[in-house]
KOLTOR-431952 format. One record per residue (C-alpha): x, y, z. Coordinates in nm, 3 decimals. Each point is the difference from the previous one (the first is absolute). Example, Ala and Ser with C-alpha at 12.3 -4.5 7.8 and 13.67 -1.06 7.14 Angstrom:
# residues 2
+---------+---------+---------+
|       X |       Y |       Z |
+---------+---------+---------+
|   1.230 |  -0.450 |   0.780 |
|   0.137 |   0.344 |  -0.066 |
+---------+---------+---------+
//
This chain:
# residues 425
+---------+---------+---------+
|       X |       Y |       Z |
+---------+---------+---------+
|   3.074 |  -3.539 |  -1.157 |
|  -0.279 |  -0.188 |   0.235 |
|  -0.220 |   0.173 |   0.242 |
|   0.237 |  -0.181 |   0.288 |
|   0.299 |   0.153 |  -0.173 |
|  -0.146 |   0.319 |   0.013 |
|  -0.106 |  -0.004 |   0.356 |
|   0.342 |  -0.168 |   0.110 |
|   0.201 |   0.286 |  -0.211 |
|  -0.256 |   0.288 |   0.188 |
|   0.062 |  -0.171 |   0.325 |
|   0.398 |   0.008 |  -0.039 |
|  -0.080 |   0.360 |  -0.104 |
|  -0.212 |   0.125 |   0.297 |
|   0.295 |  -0.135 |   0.206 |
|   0.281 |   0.158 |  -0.136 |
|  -0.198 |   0.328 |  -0.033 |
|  -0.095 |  -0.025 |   0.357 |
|   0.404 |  -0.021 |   0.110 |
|   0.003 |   0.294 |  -0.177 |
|  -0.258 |   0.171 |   0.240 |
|   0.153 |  -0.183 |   0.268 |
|   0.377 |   0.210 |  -0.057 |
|  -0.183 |   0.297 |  -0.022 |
|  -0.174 |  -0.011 |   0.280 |
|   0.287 |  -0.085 |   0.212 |
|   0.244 |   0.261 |  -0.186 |
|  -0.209 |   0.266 |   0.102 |
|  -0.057 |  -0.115 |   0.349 |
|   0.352 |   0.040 |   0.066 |
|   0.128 |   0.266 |  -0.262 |
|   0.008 |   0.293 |   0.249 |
|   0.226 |  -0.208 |   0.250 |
|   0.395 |   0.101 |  -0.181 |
|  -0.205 |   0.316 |   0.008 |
|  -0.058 |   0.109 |   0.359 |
|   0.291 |   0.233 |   0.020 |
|  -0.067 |   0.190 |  -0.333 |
|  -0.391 |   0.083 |   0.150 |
|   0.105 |   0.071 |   0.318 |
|   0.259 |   0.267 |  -0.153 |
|  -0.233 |   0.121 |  -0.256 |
|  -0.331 |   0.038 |   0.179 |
|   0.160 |   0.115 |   0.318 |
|  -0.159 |  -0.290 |   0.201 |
|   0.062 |  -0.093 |   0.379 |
|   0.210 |  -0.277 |  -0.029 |
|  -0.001 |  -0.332 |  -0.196 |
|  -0.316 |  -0.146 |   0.159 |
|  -0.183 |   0.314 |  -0.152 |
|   0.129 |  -0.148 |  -0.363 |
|  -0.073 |  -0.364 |   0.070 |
|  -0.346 |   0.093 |   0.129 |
|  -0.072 |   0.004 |  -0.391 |
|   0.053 |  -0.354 |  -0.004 |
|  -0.105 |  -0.084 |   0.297 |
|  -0.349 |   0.134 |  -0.091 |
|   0.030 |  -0.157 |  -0.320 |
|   0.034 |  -0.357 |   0.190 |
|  -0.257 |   0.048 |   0.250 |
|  -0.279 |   0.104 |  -0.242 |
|   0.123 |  -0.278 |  -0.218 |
|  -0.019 |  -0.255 |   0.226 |
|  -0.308 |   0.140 |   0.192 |
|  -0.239 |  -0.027 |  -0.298 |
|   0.148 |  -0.326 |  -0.057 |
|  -0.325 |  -0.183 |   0.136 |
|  -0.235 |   0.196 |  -0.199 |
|   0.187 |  -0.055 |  -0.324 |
|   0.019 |  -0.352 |   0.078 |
|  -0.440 |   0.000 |   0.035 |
|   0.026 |   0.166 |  -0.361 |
|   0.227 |  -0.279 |  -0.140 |
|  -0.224 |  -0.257 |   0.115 |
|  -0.252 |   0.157 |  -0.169 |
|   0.041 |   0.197 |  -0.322 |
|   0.222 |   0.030 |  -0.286 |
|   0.377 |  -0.050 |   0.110 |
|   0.125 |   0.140 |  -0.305 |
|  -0.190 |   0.302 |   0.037 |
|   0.152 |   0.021 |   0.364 |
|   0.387 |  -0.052 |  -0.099 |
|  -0.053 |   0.223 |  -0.331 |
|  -0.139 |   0.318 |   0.250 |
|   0.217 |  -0.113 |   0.257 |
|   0.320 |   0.071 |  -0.187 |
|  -0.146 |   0.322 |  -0.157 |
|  -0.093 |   0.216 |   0.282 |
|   0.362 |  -0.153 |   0.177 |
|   0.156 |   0.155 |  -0.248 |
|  -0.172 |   0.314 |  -0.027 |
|   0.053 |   0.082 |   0.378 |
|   0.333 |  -0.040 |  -0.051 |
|   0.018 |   0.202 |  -0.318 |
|  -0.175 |   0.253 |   0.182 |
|   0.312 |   0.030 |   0.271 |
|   0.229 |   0.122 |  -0.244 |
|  -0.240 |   0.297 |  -0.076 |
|  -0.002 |   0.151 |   0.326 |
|   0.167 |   0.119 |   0.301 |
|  -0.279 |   0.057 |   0.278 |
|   0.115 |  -0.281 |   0.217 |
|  -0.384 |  -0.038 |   0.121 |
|  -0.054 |  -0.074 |  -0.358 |
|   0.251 |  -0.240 |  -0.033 |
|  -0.139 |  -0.222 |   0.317 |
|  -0.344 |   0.038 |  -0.180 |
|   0.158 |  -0.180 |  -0.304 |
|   0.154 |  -0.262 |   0.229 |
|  -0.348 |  -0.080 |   0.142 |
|  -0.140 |   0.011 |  -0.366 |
|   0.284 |  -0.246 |  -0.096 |
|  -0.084 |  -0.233 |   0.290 |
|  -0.370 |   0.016 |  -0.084 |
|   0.040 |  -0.132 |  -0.410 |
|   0.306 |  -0.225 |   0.131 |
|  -0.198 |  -0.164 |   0.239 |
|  -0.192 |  -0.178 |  -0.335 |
|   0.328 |  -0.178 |  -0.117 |
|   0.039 |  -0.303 |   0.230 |
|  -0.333 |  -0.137 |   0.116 |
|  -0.118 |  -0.006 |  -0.320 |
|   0.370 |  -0.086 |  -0.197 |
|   0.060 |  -0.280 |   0.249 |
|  -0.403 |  -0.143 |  -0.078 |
|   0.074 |   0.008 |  -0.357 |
|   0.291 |  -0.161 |  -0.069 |
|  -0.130 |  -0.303 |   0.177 |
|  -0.323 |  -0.038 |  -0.147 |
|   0.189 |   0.066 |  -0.368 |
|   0.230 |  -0.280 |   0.098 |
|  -0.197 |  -0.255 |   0.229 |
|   0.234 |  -0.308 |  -0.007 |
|   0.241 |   0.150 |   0.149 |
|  -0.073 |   0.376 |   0.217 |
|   0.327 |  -0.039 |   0.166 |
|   0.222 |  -0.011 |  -0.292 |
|  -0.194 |   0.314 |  -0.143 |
|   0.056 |   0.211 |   0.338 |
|   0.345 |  -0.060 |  -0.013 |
|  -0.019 |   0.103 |  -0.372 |
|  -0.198 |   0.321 |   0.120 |
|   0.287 |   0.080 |   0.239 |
|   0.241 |   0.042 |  -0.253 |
|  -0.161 |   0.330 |  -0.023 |
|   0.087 |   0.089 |   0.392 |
|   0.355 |  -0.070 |  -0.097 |
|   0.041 |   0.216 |  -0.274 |
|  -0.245 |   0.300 |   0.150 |
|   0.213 |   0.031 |   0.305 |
|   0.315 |  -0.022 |  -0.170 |
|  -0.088 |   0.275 |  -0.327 |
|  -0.183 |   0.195 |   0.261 |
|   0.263 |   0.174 |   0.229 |
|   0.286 |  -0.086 |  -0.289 |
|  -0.217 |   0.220 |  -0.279 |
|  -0.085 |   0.291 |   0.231 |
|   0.354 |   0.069 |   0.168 |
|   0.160 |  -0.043 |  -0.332 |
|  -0.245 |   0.258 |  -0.153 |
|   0.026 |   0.239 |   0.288 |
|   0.325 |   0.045 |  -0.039 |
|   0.062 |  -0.038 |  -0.385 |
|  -0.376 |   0.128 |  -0.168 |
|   0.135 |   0.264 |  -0.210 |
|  -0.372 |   0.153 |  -0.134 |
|  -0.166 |   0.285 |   0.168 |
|  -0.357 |   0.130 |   0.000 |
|  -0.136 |   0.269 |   0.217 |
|   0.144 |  -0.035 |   0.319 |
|   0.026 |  -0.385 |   0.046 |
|   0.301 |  -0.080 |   0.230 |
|   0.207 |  -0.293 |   0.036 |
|  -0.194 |  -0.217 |   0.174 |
|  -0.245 |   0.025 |  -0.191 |
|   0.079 |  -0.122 |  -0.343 |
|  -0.025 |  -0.340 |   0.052 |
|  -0.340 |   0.030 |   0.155 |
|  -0.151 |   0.147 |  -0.364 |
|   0.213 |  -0.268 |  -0.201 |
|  -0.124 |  -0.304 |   0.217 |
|  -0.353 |   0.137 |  -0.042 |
|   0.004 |   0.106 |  -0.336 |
|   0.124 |  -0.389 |  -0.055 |
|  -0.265 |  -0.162 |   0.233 |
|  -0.318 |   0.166 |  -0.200 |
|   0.110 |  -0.137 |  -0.270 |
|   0.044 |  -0.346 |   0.115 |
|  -0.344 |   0.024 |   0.167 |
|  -0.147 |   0.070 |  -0.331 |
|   0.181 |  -0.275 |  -0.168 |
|  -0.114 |  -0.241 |   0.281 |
|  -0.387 |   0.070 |  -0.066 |
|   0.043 |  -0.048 |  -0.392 |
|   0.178 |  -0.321 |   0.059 |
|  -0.069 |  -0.186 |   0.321 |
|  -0.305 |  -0.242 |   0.097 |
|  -0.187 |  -0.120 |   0.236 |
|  -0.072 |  -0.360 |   0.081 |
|  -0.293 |  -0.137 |  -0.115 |
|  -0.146 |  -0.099 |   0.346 |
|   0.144 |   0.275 |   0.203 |
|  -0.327 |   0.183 |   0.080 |
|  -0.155 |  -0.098 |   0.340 |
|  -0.266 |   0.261 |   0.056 |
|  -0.125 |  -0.186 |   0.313 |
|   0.323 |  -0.122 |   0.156 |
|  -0.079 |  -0.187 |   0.315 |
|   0.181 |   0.186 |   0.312 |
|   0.290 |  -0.026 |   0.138 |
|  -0.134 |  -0.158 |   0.347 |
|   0.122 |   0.006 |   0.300 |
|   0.248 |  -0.259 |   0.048 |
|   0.182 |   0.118 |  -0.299 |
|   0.019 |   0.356 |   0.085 |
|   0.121 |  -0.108 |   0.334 |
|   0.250 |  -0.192 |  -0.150 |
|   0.105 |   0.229 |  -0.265 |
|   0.045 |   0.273 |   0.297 |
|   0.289 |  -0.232 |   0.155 |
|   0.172 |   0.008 |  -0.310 |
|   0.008 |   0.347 |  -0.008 |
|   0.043 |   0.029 |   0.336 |
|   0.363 |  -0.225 |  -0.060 |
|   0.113 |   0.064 |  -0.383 |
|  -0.103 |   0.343 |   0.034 |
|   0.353 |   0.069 |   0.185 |
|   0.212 |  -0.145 |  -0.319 |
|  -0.212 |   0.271 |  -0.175 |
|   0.080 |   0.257 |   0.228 |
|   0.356 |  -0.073 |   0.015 |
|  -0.005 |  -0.050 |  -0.404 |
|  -0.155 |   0.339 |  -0.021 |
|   0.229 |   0.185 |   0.339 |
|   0.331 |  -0.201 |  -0.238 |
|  -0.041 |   0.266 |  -0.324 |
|  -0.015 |   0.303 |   0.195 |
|   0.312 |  -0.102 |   0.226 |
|   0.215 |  -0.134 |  -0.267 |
|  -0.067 |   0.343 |  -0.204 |
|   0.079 |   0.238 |   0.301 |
|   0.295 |  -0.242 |   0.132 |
|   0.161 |   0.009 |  -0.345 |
|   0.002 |   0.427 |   0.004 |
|   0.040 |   0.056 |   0.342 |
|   0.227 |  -0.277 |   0.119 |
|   0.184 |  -0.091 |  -0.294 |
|   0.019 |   0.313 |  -0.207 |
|  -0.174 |  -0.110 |  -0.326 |
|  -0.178 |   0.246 |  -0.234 |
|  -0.384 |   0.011 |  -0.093 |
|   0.102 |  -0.252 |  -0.352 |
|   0.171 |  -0.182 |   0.211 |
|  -0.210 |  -0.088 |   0.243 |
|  -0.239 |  -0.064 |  -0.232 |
|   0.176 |  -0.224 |  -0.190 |
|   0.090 |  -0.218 |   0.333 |
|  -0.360 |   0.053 |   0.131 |
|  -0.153 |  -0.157 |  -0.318 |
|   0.293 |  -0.283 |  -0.066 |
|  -0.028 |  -0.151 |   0.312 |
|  -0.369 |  -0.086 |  -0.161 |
|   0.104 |  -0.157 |  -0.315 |
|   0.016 |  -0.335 |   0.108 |
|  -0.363 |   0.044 |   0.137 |
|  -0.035 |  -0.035 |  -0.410 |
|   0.070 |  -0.428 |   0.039 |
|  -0.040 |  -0.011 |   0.349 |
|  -0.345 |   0.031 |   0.015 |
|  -0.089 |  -0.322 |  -0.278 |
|   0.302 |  -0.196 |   0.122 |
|  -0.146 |   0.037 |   0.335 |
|  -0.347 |  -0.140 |  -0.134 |
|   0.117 |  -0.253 |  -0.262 |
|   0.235 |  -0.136 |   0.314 |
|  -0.237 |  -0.012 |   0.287 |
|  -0.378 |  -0.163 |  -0.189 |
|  -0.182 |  -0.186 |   0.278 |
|   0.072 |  -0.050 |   0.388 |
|   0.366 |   0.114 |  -0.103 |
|  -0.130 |   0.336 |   0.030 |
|  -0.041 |   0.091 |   0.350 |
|   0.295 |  -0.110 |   0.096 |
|   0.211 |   0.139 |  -0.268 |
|  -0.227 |   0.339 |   0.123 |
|   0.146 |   0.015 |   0.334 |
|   0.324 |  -0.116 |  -0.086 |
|   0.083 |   0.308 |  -0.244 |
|  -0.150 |   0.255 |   0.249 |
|   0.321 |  -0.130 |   0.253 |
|   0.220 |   0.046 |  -0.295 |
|  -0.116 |   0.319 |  -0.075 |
|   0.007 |   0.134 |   0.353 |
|   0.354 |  -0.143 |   0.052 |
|   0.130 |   0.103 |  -0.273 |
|  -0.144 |   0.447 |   0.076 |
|   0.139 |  -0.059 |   0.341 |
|   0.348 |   0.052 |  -0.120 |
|  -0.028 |   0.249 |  -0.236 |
|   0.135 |   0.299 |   0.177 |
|   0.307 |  -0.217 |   0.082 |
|   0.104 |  -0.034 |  -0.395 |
|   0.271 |   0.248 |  -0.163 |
|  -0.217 |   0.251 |  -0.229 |
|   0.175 |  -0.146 |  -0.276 |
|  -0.176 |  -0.287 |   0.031 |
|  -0.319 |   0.073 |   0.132 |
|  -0.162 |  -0.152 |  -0.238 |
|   0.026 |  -0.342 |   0.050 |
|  -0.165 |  -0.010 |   0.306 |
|  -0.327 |   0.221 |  -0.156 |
|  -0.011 |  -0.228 |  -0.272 |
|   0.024 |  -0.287 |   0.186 |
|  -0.276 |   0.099 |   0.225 |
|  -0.232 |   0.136 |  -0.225 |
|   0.059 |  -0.358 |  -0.196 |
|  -0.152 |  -0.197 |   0.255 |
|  -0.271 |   0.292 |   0.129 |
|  -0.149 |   0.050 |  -0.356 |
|  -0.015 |  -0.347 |  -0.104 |
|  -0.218 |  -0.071 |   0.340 |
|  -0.276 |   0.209 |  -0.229 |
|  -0.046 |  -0.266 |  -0.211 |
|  -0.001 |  -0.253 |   0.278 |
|  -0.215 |   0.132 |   0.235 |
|  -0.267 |   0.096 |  -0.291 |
|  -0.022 |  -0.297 |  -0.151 |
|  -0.010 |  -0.162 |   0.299 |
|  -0.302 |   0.183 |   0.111 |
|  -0.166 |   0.023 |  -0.354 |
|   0.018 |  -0.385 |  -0.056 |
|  -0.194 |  -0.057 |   0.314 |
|  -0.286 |   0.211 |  -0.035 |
|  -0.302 |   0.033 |  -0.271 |
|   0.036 |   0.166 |  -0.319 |
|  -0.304 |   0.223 |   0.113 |
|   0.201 |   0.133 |   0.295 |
|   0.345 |   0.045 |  -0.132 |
|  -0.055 |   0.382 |  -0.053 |
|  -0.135 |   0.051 |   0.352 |
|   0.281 |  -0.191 |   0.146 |
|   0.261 |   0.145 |  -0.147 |
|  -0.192 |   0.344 |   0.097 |
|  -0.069 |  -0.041 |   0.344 |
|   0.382 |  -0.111 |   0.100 |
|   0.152 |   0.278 |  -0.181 |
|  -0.289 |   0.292 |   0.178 |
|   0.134 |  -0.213 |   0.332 |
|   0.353 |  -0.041 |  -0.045 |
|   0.125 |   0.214 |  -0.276 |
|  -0.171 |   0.285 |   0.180 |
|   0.172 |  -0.052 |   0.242 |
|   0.359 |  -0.077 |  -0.192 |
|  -0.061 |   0.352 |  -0.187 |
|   0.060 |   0.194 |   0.300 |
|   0.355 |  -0.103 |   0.016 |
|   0.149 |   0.301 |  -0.222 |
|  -0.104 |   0.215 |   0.226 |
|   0.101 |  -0.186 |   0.261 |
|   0.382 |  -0.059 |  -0.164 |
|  -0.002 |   0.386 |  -0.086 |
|  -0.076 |   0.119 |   0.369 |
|   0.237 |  -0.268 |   0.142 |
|   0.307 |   0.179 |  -0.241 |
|  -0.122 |   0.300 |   0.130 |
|   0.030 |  -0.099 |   0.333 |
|   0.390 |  -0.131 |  -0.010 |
|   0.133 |   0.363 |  -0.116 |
|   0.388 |  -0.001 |  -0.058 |
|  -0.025 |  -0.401 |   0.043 |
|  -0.184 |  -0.028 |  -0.306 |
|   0.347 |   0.064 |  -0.172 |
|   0.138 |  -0.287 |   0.127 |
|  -0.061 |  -0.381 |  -0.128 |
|   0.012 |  -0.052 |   0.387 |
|  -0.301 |   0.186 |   0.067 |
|  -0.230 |  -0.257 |  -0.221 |
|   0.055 |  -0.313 |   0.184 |
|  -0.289 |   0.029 |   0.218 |
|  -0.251 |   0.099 |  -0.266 |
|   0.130 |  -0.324 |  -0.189 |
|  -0.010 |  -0.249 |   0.270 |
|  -0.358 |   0.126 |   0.062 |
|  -0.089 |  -0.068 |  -0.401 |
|   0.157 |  -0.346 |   0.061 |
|  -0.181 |  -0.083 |   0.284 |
|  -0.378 |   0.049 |  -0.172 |
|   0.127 |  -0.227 |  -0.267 |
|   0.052 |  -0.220 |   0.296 |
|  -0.345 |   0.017 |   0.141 |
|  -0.157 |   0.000 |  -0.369 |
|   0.155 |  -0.385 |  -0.037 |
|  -0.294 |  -0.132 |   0.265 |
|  -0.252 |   0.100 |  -0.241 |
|  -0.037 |  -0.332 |  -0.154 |
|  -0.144 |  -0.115 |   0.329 |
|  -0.317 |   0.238 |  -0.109 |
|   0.035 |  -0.098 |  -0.388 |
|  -0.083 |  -0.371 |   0.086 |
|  -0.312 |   0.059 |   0.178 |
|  -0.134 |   0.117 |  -0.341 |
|  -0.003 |  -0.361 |  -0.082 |
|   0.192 |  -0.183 |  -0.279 |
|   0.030 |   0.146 |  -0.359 |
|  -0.330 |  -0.025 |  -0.171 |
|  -0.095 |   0.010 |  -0.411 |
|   0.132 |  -0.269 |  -0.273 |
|   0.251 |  -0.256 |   0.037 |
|   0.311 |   0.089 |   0.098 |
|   0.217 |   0.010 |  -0.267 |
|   0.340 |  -0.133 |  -0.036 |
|   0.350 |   0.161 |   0.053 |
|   0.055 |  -0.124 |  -0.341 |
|  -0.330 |   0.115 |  -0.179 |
|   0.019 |   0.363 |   0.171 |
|   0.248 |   0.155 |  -0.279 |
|  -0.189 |  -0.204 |  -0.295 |
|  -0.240 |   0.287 |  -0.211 |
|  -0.282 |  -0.259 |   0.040 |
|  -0.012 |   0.107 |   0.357 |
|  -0.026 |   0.409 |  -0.047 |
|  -0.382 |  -0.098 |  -0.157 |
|  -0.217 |   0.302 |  -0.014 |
|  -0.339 |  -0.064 |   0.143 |
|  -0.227 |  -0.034 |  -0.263 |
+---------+---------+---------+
//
């Protein structure tokens, strides 16, 4: 096998291995969600905003160091990054299923944030420089992991709350999962440093600033698409607590519906990439955040029996906007600033998007004996599908970044040939 053999196979490699990172680092963002209940009962909390304060924290410190993780990816070993990144994820939320101090448990969710807050700034850099004829194509291939994170996330955890059968020391219900899902993710992280690699050119110990026309610019963005994050966020916690309150679903079950309505993320996110290369993009970008918010809107109006088609139809259109809006920012800006970028709209917007458990868990607080009702839930759904709403004018801020930059474009037809999924050597 040639040298360029080698490096394509390695290339191909370092992708799929960073999906990998990319479900875990979604499944644990959102395994305590079909969980709430179970915490709240066990450690005697407040109410459910005390339990989805975990996550909350978890999202804010995640997205908060965002910036700063993208400043390392620009500048050191991305490999190194994803590899630790993963690891001390992992080990956090091991380290939940150990104790019962609720303190400590919200000091794990800030230590999960902190190591989680490596995975995308430095994932999304890497994948593009490994496969420079075509970023866009490789973001949507990167998303597959989103898919497949959100939906084993809440599905593994509520099925092994309720049906874990081992015990050790006083580990409860809730619990369980948390060691498993660890116990799985330090071992991935391990296999990820043995076998991943970094491209060739990736190092850019003097990266030229950001400036300050595109930090302006990159603040609108936030500013706009930051609300389908917030209401993508704000959508798991709802769905979870309107399944067991309002419809009467178990933990599993829950979990199971929390989690399916995120398969089709799985070819959402590369459909949405392979189908929308060049100035079909921005369009297609505000187009599915309508669909999306139209379609949450009605939600609470559906039979329970059928509840499903309406999560899975949003969640269809709102996780295949990922890919879209990524690549769309990623192809128009240098190589040398792709980990900043990423990093300074998720410390803007995703900050601001991961304060929406909390916010969903106070709200379900506040509606008492109407949070038994389907009825009660049609207000906190129209306001999810109105965001969605205001996220589809943030092409108007996307443009001004100027048209997308690097190689030739490729062609609709070359972007599923192997020749265009080159490493960079």
């Amino acid at each position: 096998m040639s040298a360029a053999q080698i490096s394509k196979s390695r290339s191909r490699l370092t992708l799929a291995l960073c999906v990998v990172l990319h479900t875990f680092t979604h499944a644990y963002s959102v395994a305590l969600v079909p969980l709430y209940l179970l915490m709240k009962s066990d450690l005697s909390l407040g109410g459910v905003k005390a339990a989805a304060l975990v996550v909350t924290l978890y999202g804010v410190v995640y997205n908060l160091g965002s910036y700063a993780a993208g400043v390392m990816a620009d500048r050191f070993d991305r490999k190194l990054l994803l590899g630790i990144g993963l690891l001390g994820n992992a080990a956090a939320i091991m380290g939940m299923g150990f104790t019962r101090d609720y303190h400590v448990i919200l000091a794990l969710g800030v230590a999960a944030g902190l190591f989680g807050t490596l995975f995308h700034p430095a994932a999304n850099a890497l994948v593009c420089d490994l496969n420079p004829k075509n970023p866009g194509l490789a973001i949507g291939l990167l998303g597959v992991g989103s898919g497949l994170g959100f939906f084993s996330g809440p599905l593994y955890s509520g099925w092994r709350a309720e049906h874990a059968a081992w015990h050790w020391d006083a580990i409860s219900q809730w619990q369980r999962p948390c060691v498993e899902m660890g116990a799985a993710g330090l071992l991935c992280g391990l296999l990820f440093l043995l076998f991943a690699r970094e491209a060739a050119h990736a190092r850019h110990a003097s990266s030229p600033p950001l400036g300050r026309r595109l930090t302006r610019v990159m603040l609108a963005v936030a500013a706009l698409l930051g609300w389908r994050d917030f209401a993508a966020v704000a959508m798991i916690s709802l769905t979870s607590l309107y399944l067991q309150k309002a419809c009467g679903r178990t933990v599993a079950q829950a979990g199971f519906t929390v989690g399916a309505m995120m398969l089709l993320g799985v070819i959402a996110n590369p459909i949405a990439a392979y189908l929308t290369g060049g100035r079909r993009r921005l369009p297609a970008l505000s187009t599915v955040c309508i669909c999306a918010g139209a379609i949450v809107a009605t939600t609470p109006f559906w039979p329970t029996s059928l509840v499903l088609i309406p999560l899975c139809g949003f969640q269809t259109f709102q996780l295949g906007s990922y890919a879209i809006s990524d690549a769309s920012l990623l192809e128009r800006v240098a190589p040398n600033h792709r980990g900043r970028i990423i990093g300074l709209f998720l410390s803007c917007g995703g900050t601001w998007a991961a304060l929406s458990p909390f916010c969903i868990g106070f709200w379900i607080d506040q509606l008492g004996p109407r949070a038994a009702a389907p009825s009660g839930y049609i207000a906190p759904f129209a306001t999810l599908a109105g965001l969605m709403f205001v996220a589809a004018f943030s092409p108007l801020a996307i443009r001004r970044l100027g048209s997308p930059t690097g190689e030739k474009p490729v062609t609709l037809a070359e972007e599923i040939m192997p020749e265009t999924m080159e490493g960079a050597i």
